[in-house]
C-alpha positions as CSV (number, residue, x, y, z in Angstrom):
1,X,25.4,89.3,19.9
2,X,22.2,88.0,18.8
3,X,22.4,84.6,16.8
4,X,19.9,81.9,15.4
5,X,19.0,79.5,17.8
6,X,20.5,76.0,18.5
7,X,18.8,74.0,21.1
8,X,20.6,70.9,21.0
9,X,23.9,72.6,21.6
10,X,25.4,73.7,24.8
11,X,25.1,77.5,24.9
12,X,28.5,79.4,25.0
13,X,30.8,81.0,27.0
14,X,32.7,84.3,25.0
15,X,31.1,90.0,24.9
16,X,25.7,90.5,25.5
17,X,26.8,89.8,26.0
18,X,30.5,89.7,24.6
19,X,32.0,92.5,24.0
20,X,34.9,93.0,21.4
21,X,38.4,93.9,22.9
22,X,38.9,97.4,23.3
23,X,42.1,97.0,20.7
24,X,39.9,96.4,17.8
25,X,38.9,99.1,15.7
26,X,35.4,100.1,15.6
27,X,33.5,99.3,12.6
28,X,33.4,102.9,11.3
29,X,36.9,103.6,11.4
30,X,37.6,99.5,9.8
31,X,36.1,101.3,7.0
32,X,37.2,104.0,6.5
33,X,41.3,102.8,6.7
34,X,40.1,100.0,4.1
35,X,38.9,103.0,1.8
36,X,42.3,105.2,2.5
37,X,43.9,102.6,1.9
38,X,41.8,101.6,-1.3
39,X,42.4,105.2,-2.8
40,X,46.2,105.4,-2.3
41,X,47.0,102.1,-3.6
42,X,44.5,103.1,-6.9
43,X,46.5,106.1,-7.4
44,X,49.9,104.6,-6.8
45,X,48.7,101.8,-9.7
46,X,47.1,104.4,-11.9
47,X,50.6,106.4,-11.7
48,X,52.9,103.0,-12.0
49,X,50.8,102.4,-15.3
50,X,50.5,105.5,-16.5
51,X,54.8,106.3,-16.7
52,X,54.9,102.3,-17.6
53,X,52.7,103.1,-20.7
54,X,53.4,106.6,-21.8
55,X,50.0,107.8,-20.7
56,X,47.5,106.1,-23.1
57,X,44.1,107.5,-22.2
58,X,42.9,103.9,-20.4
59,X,46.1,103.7,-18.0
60,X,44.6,105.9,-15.4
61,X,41.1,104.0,-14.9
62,X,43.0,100.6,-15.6
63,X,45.2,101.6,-12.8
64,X,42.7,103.0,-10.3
65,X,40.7,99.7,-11.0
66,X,43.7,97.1,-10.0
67,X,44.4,99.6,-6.9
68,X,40.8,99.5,-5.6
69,X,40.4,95.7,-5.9
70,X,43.8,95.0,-4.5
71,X,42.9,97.2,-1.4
72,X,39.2,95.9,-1.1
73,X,40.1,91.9,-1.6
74,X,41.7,91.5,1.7
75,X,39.2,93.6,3.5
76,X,36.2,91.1,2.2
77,X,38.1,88.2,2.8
78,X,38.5,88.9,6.1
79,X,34.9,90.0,6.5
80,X,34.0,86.4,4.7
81,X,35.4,85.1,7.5
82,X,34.2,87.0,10.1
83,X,30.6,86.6,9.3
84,X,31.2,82.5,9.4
85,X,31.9,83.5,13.2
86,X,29.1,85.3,14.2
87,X,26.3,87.2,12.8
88,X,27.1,90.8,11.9
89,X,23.7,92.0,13.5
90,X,25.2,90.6,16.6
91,X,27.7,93.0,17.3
92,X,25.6,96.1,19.3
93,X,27.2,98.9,20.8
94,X,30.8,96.9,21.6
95,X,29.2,94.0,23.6
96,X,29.0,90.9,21.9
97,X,25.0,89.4,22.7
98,X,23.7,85.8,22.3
99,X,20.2,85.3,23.6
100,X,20.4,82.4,22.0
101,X,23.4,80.8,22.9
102,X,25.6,80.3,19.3
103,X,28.4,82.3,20.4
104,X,30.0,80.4,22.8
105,X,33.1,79.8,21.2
106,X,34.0,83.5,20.4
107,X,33.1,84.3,24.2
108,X,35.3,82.1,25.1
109,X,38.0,83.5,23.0
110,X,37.6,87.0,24.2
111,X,37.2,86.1,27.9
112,X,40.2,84.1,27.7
113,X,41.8,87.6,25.7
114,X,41.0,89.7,29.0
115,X,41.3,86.8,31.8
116,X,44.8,86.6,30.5
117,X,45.6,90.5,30.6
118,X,44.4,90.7,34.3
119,X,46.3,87.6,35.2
120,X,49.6,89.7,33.7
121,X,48.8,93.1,34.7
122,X,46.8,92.4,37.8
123,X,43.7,94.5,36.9
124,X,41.2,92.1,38.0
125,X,38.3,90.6,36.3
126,X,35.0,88.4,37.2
127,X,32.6,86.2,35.9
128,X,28.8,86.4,36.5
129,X,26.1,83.1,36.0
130,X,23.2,84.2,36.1
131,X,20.2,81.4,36.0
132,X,16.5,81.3,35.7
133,X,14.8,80.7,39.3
134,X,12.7,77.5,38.4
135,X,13.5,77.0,34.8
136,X,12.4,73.8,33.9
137,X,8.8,74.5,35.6
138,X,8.7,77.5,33.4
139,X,9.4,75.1,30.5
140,X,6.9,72.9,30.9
141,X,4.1,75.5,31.4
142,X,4.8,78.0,29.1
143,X,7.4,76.2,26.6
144,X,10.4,77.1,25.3
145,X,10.1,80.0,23.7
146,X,8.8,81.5,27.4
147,X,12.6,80.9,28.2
148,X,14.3,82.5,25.3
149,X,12.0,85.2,26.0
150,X,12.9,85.6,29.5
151,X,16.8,85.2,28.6
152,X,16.4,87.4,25.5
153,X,14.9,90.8,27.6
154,X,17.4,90.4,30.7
155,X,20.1,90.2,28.0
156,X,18.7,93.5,26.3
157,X,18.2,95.3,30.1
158,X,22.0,94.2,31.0
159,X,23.8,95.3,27.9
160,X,23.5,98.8,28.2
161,X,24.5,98.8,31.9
162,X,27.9,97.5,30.9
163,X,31.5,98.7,29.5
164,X,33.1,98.3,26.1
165,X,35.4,95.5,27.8
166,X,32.7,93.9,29.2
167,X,31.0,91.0,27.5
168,X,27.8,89.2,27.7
169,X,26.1,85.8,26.2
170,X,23.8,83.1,26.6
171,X,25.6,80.6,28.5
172,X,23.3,77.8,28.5
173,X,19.5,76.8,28.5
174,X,18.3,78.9,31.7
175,X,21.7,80.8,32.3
176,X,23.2,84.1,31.1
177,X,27.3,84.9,32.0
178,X,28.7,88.2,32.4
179,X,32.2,88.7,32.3
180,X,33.7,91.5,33.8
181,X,37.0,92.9,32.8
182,X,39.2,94.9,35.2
183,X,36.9,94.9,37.9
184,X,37.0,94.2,41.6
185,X,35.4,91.8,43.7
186,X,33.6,94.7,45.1
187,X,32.2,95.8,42.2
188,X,31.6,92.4,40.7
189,X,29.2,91.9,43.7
190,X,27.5,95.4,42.6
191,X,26.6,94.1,38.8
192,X,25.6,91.1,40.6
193,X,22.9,92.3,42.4
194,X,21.9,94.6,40.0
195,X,21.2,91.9,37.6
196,X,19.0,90.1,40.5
197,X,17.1,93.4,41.1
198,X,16.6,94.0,37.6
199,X,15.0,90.6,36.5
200,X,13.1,91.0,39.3
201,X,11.1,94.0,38.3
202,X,10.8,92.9,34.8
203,X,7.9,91.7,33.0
204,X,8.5,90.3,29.4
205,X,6.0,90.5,27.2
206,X,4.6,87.0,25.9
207,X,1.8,85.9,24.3
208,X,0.5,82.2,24.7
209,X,-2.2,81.0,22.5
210,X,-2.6,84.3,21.0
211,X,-3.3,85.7,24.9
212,X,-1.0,88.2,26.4
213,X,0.6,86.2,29.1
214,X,3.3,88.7,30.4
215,X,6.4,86.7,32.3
216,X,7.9,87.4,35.7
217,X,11.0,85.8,36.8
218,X,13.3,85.7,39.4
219,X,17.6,84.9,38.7
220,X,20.3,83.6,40.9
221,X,23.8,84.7,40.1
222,X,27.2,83.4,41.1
223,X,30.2,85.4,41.2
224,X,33.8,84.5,41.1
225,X,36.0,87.1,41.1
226,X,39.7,85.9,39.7
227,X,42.1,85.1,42.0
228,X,45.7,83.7,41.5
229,X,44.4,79.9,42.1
230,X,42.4,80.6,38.9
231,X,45.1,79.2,36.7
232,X,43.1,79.1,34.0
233,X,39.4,80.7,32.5
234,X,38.2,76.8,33.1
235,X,38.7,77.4,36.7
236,X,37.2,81.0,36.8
237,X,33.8,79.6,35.1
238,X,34.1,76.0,37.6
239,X,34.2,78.3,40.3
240,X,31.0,80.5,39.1
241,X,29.2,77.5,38.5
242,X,29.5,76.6,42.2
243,X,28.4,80.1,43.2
244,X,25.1,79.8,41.5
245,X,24.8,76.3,42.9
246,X,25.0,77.5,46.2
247,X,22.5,80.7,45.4
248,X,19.7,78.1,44.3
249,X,20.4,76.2,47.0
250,X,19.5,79.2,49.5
251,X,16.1,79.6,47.9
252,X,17.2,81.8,44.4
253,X,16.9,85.1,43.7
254,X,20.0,86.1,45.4
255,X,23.8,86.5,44.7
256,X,26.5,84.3,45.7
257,X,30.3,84.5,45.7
258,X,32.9,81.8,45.5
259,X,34.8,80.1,46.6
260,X,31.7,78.2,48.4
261,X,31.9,74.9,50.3
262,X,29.4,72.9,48.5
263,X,30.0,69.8,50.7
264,X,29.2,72.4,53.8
265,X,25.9,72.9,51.5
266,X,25.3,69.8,50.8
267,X,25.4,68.1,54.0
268,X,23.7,71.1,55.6
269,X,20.3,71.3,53.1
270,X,20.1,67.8,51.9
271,X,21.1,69.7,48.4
272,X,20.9,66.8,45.7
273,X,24.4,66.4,43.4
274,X,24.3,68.6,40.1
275,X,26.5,69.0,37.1
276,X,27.9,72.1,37.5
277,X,27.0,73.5,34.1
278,X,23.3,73.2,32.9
279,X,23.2,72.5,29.5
């Protein structure tokens, strides 16, 4: 789900990547119940007014006209509202993307949506961090828009390599999440790494004064796959946070699982104290 930036704000947590749950109707069939149901209720109206009238020759059209409007009023209403959540041009392919970080909130709702089915039917899910190797150094030299660059093309290579359930965002500044619905800890690790190798062999295009300045970039991603002392989707992300933590701490561009010991870490490396999210 691609949306405008907004730098001053945290970036979310929500599916591209965010994916919409798979019990929501695709677009295409939305439609075409709205304009079933548009047609019926036109001809049930056109026939209501045409026996109430004794079949004057404007009852049918004044008929189909009230049906078609009372069918199509809800249905814009409710796509009013929708587009106050999210930008329509956001929703690609059933995985919800924000490059840019504005759909946080949605994310959020979704993820909670499938951490809470796993957590009753015991399909498993996980949640992937994924953060830019050295992302304040590639701030200062190249600016900001080198980042959203960066963030923007490992988003677009990710998305198609996941499911419908899946969903995918900008989490923050330098950091992408990934949450993965009915999936194993074994497989979590899989996307993981895949992710690494990816941004690894990527170069986004960039241009920097008007020169062609291609990027290359390296991730670190944390992993936590859920587990029953994740009694809430708080705990799941708190936990991913610390996997990534650990992966910059050995060196970046690697994958990490939690739970870690980041006191162990800590202690060992002389790693210096960070929030756990980097907004």
């Amino acid at each position: 789900m691609t949306l405008p930036p907004q730098p001053t704000q945290p970036a979310p947590l929500a599916p591209a990547g965010v994916a919409a749950p798979t019990s929501r109707l695709p677009l295409p069939w939305a439609v075409a119940g709205v304009a079933t149901a548009a047609a019926g209720l036109a001809a049930l109206v056109a026939w209501f007014v045409d026996r109430s009238l004794g079949s004057p020759g404007w009852a049918a059209p004044l008929g189909a006209l009230v049906g078609v409007a009372a069918a199509v009023a809800p249905a814009a209403l409710a796509l009013q509202r929708l587009l106050q959540r999210a930008d329509p041009s956001a929703l690609v392919g059933g995985t919800l993307h924000s490059p840019l970080g504005a759909a946080r909130p949605l994310f959020l709702e979704l993820a909670g949506r499938e951490w809470a089915r796993a957590r009753r039917y015991g399909t498993g899910a996980a949640l992937l961090l994924v953060d830019v190797d050295r992302f304040a150094r590639l701030t200062e030299s190249r600016g900001s828009e080198a980042t959203d660059a960066v963030l923007a093309e490992l988003i677009r290579l990710t998305a198609p390599t996941l499911r419908g359930a899946d969903l995918l965002t900008r989490f923050s500044d330098a950091q992408m999440a990934v949450f993965l619905a009915q999936a194993d800890a074994t497989g979590a690790l899989d996307v993981a790494e895949r992710i690494r190798e990816r941004s690894e062999q990527m170069e986004v295009p960039f241009q920097q004064d008007g020169v062609p300045r291609p990027l290359r970039v390296t991730v670190s991603v944390g992993v936590a796959h859920l587990r029953p002392a994740h009694l809430n989707l708080q705990s799941l992300i708190d936990d991913a946070q610390d996997a990534v933590l650990a992966s910059r701490q050995s060196g970046g561009n690697c994958v990490r699982a939690a739970p870690v010991d980041l006191g162990r870490l800590s202690s060992a490396g002389g790693w210096r104290s960070e929030p756990r999210a980097r907004r």
